[in-house]
Structure formats: structure tokens, C-alpha cells
C-alpha positions as CSV (number, residue, x, y, z in Angstrom):
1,X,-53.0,26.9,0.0
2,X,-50.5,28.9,1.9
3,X,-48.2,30.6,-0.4
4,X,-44.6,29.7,-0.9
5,X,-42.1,31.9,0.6
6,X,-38.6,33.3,-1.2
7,X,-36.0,32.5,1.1
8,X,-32.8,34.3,-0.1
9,X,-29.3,32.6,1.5
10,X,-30.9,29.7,3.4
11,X,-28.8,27.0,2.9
12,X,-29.8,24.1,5.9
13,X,-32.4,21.8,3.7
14,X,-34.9,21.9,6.9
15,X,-34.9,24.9,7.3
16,X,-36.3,25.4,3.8
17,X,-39.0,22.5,4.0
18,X,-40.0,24.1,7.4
19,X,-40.5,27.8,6.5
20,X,-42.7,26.8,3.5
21,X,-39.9,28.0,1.0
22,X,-39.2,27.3,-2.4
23,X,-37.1,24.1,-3.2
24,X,-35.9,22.9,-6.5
25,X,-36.6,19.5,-6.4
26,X,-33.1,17.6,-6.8
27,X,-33.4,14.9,-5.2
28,X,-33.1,12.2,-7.2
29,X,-29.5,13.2,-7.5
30,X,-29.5,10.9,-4.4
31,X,-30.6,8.4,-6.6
32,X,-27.8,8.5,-8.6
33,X,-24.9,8.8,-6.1
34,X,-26.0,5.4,-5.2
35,X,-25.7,4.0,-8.3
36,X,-22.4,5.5,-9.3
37,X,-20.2,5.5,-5.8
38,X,-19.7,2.4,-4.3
39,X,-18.0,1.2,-0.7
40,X,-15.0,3.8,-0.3
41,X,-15.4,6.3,-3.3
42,X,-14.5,10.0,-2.8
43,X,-16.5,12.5,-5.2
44,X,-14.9,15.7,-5.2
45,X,-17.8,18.4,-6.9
46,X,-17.0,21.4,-8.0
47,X,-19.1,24.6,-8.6
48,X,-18.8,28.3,-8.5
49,X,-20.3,29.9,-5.3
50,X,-24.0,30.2,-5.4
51,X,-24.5,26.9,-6.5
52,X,-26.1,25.4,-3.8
53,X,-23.8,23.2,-2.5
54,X,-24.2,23.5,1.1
55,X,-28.0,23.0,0.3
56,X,-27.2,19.7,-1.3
57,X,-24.8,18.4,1.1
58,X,-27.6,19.5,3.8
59,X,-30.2,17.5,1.8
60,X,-28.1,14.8,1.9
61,X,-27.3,14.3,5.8
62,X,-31.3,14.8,6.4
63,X,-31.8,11.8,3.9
64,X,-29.1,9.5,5.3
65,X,-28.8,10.5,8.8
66,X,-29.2,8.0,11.2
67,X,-29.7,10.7,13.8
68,X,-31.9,12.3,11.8
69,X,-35.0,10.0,11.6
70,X,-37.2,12.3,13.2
71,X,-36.8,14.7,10.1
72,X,-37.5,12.1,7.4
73,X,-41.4,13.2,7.1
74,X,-38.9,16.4,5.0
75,X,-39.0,14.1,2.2
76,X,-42.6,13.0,2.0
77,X,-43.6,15.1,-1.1
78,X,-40.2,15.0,-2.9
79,X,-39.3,13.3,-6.4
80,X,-37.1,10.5,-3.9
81,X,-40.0,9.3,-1.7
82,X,-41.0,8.1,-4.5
83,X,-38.2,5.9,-4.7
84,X,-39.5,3.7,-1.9
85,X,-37.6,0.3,-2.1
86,X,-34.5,2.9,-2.2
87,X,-36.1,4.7,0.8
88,X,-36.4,1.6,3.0
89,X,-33.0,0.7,2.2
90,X,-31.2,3.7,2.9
91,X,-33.1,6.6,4.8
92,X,-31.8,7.7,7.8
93,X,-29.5,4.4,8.0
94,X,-26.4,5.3,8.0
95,X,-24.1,7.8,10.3
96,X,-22.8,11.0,8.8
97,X,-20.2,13.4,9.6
98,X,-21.2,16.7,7.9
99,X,-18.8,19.8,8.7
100,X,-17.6,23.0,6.0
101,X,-14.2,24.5,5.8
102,X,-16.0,27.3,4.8
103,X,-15.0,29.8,8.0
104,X,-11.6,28.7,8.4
105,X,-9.3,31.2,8.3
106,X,-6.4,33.4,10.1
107,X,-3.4,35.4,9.6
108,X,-1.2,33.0,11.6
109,X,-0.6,29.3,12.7
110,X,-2.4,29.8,16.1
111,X,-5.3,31.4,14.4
112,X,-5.6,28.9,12.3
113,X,-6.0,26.6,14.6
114,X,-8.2,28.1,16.6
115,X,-10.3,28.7,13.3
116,X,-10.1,25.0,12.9
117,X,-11.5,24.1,16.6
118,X,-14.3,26.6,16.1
119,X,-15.4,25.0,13.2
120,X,-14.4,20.9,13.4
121,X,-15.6,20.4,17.5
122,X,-19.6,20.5,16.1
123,X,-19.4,17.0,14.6
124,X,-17.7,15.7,17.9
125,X,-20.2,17.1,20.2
126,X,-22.8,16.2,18.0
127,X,-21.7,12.5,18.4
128,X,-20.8,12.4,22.0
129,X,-22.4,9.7,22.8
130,X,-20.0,7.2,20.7
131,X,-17.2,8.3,23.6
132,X,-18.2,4.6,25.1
133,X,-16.0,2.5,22.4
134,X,-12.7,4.7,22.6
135,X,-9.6,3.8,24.6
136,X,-7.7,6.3,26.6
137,X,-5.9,7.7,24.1
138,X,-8.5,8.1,21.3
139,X,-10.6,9.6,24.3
140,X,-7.9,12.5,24.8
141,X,-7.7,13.4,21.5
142,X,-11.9,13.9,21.0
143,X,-11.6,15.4,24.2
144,X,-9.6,18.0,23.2
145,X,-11.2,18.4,20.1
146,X,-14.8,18.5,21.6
147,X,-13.4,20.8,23.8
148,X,-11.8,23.2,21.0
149,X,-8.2,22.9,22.3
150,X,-6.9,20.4,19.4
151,X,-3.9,20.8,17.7
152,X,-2.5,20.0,14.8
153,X,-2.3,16.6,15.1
154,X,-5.4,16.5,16.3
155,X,-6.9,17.4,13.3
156,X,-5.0,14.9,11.6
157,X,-6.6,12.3,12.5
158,X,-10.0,13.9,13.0
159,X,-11.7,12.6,10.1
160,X,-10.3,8.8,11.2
161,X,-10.9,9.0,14.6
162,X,-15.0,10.0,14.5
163,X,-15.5,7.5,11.2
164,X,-13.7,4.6,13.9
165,X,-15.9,5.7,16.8
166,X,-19.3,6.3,14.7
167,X,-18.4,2.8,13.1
168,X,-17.8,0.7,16.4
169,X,-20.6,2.1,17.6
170,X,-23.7,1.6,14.8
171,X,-21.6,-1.2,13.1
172,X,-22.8,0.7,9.9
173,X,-19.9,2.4,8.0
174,X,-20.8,6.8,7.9
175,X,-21.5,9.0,5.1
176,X,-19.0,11.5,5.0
177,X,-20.0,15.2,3.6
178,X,-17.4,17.8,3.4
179,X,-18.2,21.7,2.2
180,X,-15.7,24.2,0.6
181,X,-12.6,22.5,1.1
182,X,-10.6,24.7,-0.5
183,X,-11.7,28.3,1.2
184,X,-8.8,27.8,4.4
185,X,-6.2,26.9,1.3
186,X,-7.2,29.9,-0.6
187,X,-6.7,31.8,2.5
188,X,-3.8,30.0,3.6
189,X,-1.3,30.9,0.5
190,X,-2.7,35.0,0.8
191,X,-0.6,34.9,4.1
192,X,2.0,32.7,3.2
193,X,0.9,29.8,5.7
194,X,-0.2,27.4,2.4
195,X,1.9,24.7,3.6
196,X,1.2,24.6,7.2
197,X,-2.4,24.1,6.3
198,X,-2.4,21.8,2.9
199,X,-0.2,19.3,5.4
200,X,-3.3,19.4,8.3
201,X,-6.4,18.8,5.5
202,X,-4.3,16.6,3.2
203,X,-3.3,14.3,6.3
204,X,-6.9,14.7,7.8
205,X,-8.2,13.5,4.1
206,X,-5.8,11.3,4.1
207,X,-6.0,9.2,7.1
208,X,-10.1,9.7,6.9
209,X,-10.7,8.6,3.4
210,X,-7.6,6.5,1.6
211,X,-9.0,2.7,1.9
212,X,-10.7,3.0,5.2
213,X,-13.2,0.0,5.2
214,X,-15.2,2.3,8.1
215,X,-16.1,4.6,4.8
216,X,-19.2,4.3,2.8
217,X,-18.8,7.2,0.9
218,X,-17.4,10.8,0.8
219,X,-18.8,13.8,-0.8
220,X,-16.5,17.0,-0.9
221,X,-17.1,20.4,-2.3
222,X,-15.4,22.8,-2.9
223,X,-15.0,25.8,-6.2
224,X,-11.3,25.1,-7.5
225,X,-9.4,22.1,-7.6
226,X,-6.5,23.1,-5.5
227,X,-3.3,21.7,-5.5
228,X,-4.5,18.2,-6.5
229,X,-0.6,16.7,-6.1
230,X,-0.9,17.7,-2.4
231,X,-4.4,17.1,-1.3
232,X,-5.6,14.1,-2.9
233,X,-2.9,11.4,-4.1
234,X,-2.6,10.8,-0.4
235,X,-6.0,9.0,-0.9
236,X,-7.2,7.6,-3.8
237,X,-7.9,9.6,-6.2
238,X,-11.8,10.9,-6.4
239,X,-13.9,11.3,-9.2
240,X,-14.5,14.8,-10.4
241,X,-17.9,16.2,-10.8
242,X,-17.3,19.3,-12.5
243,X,-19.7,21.8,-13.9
């Protein structure tokens, strides 16, 4: 047998399974987010950096991925495949919109923004093909955005705008995963631009997540709970899963 390798700071789940690397087997965590979030529930998890997050929010989209069923043979020797009346049910059935926060940063409003197109145009022109069911305007906006020139408005409605599109499409409600949440925020107050920012994520979380019937679930991560007045009364209220 081919021993296992070491990877140090690999955090993409398939990347690990592929390179023959050690995996803690978690899971059946999947398991139980099933069986504790329900149609439109927000879980806001919280851990120091280091704590694999990202891994887990990876291992997630590769489990419930529509678009990812050519990666399901990832799971074949994990605690979940076990699970195989939830595995029929739920793998690689659903849409998911996966995107960190992570590398958003600047010193000023325009660099903000241009942070923010660098990092939010992935999940758009990763679902391109869902451009059929938009009208005009929705079409300018994940134009724009697709082609990293949105603005602040833009962003607003980001979250909505793909969930709507992925939704009308697959007429199956998407997963949504969000990683470090709070590192543009963190950033943000350092250069005095706090409230610039806290108004585009609290509107994007907002208008993405508070009663949307196109939402099966969210997960966001993040390692502080920031500003919880500001960010996340404008939804309802997630559950904290805190170390």
C-alpha cells in the first residue's frame, strides 16, 4: 500500500483525497447538519484559524454539489458512504454557491471593491450557464459581476441574484457556504472604512439569506463574531456553533 502523504496547508477536500494525503475523517458532521438545519437556517461557526474550516466547507460543496457528480467516487471509503439512504437522497443534488471573504481587503473604497470583484466573479462564472432564466436587468448586473466591474450595489444583491438564477434553473433550492466572513471587516475598521463595508456584506446577507424560500441552507465561517447588531438581525438570526 502506497503510503499516505503529509500535506501541510491544503485546504480544497479533492485535492487531499487525490494526492493520497491524510484526512480526518469528519464526515458524518454532514450527517448531522441535516438533521439539525432545516429549509432556510443560517449556521454561523466559529473557530480560530487553523481549524480547518475551509477544508470543511470544501468537503461540503464536493458532497452536495450538483456540479460536482463526477467527484462523488471522493467519498467512497469515508464514514458518510456509509450512510447510503442519506447518500441517495442528497449527494451531489443540490446547487451550491461556495466563495471566502478571506482575500478581501484594501486601504480605500475603490480597492475594496476591486478586492470584492476579484474574489465574488468565481461563483458567477462558475454558473454561467443559468444566464438563460435572467431578464435584462438581472443579466446586467451578473454581467458586470462576471466581468469584475460590479459595484456596490452589485454586491448587494449578489447572494440573491445567483440563489434566484441557480433556483429557476435546477428547481432545487442551493446550499449556500460562506468562509471567513469577518476578515474584510477586520480589515475594514484598521482603515477606518468599517461602515462602508459592514453595509455591502450585511445587505448581501441580507437580501441572500433572510426568508428566501430559494435557500436550503447556509453555512458561514468565520473566527469572531463581529458586530452581530449590524451583520445579522438583518436576517434571521443564525445559530452559533462555537468552539
Amino acid at each position: 500500500m502506497e503510503r499516505k502523504r503529509i500535506l501541510v496547508g491544503v485546504d480544497d477536500f479533492k485535492s487531499i483525497i487525490d494526492s493520497n494525503g491524510y484526512y480526518l475523517d469528519k464526515t458524518l458532521y454532514i450527517k448531522q447538519l441535516l438533521n439539525e438545519y432545516g429549509i432556510n437556517q443560517t449556521c454561523l461557526t466559529l473557530r480560530q484559524r487553523r481549524f480547518g474550516k475551509t477544508l470543511m466547507l470544501s468537503t461540503l460543496r464536493y458532497f452536495f454539489d450538483i456540479d460536482e457528480k463526477e467527484n462523488a467516487y471522493l467519498f467512497k471509503d469515508l464514514a458518510i458512504s456509509k450512510e447510503t439512504k442519506l447518500c441517495e437522497k442528497y449527494q451531489n443534488k443540490a446547487p451550491v454557491i461556495f466563495f471566502t471573504l478571506k482575500e478581501v481587503k484594501g486601504t480605500t473604497k475603490e480597492s475594496f471593491l476591486k478586492s470584492f470583484n476579484k474574489i465574488l466573479y468565481s461563483e458567477y462564472e462558475r454558473h454561467s450557464y443559468i444566464k438563460e432564466v435572467f431578464n435584462k436587468g438581472e443579466l446586467e448586473t451578473f454581467n458586470r459581476i462576471e466581468n469584475r466591474v460590479g459595484t456596490a450595489d452589485d454586491f448587494t444583491e449578489y447572494l440573491s441574484l445567483l440563489m434566484k438564477g441557480l433556483y429557476d434553473y435546477h428547481h432545487i433550492r442551493p446550499i449556500v457556504l460562506i468562509d471567513e466572513y469577518d476578515v474584510p471587516l477586520n480589515t475594514a475598521y484598521n482603515v477606518g472604512l468599517f461602515e462602508f463595508v459592514v453595509n455591502i456584506i450585511s445587505s448581501m446577507f441580507s437580501n441572500g439569506l433572510k426568508t428566501n424560500e430559494n435557500l436550503e441552507f447556509a453555512i458561514i465561517t468565520g473566527c469572531l463574531q463581529i458586530a452581530k447588531n449590524q451583520i445579522f438581525t438583518g436576517f434571521n438570526n443564525p445559530s452559533i456553533n462555537a468552539v
